[in-house]
C-alpha positions as CSV (number, residue, x, y, z in Angstrom):
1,X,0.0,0.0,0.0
2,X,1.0,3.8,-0.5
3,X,1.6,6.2,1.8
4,X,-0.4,9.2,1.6
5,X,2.8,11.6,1.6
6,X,4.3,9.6,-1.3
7,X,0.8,9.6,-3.4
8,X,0.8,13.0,-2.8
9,X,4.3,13.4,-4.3
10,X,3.1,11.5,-7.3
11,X,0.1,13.5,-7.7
12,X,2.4,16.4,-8.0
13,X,4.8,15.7,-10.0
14,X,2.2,14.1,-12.6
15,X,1.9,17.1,-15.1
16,X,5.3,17.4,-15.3
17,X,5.2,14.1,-16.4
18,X,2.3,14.6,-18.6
19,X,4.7,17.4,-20.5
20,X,6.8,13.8,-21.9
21,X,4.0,12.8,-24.3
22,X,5.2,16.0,-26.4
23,X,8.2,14.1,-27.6
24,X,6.3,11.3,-29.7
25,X,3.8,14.2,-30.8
26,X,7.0,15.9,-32.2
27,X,8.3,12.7,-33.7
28,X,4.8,12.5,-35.3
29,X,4.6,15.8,-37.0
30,X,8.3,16.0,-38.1
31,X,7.5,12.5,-39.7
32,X,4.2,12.5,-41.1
33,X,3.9,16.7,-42.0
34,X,1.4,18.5,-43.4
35,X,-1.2,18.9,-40.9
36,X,0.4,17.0,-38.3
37,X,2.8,20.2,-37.5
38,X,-0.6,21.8,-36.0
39,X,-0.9,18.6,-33.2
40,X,1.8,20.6,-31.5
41,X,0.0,24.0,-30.2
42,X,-3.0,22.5,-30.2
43,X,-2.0,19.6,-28.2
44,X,0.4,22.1,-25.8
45,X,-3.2,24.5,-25.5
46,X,-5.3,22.1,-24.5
47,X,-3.1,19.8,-22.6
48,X,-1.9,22.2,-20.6
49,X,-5.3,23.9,-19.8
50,X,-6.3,20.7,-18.6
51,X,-2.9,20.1,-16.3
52,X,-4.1,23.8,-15.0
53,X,-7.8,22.8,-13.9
54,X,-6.7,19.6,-12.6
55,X,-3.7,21.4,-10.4
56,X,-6.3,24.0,-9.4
C-alpha cells in the first residue's frame, strides 16, 4: 500500500510528467507533416489547460 505523503508526491509531480507525451507528438509531425505540425499548439493548448484545472 502507498503512503499518503508519497501519493501526494506523485500527484504532484504528474503534469510534469504529462509534458513527456510532447516528444512522440513531435516525432509524429516531423515525420508525417502537413497537418500534423498543427498537433503541437494545439496539443500544448489544451493539454496544458487541462494540467491547470486539474492542479487547481
Amino acid at each position: 500500500m502507498i503512503s499518503s505523503d508519497a501519493a501526494e508526491k506523485v500527484q504532484s509531480a504528474l503534469p510534469f510528467w504529462v509534458s513527456f507525451l510532447l516528444i512522440p507528438a513531435i516525432w509524429l509531425a516531423a515525420y508525417v507533416g502537413g497537418w500534423w505540425v498543427l498537433i503541437l499548439p494545439v496539443m500544448t493548448w489544451y493539454l496544458f489547460s487541462a494540467l491547470d484545472v486539474v492542479g487547481a
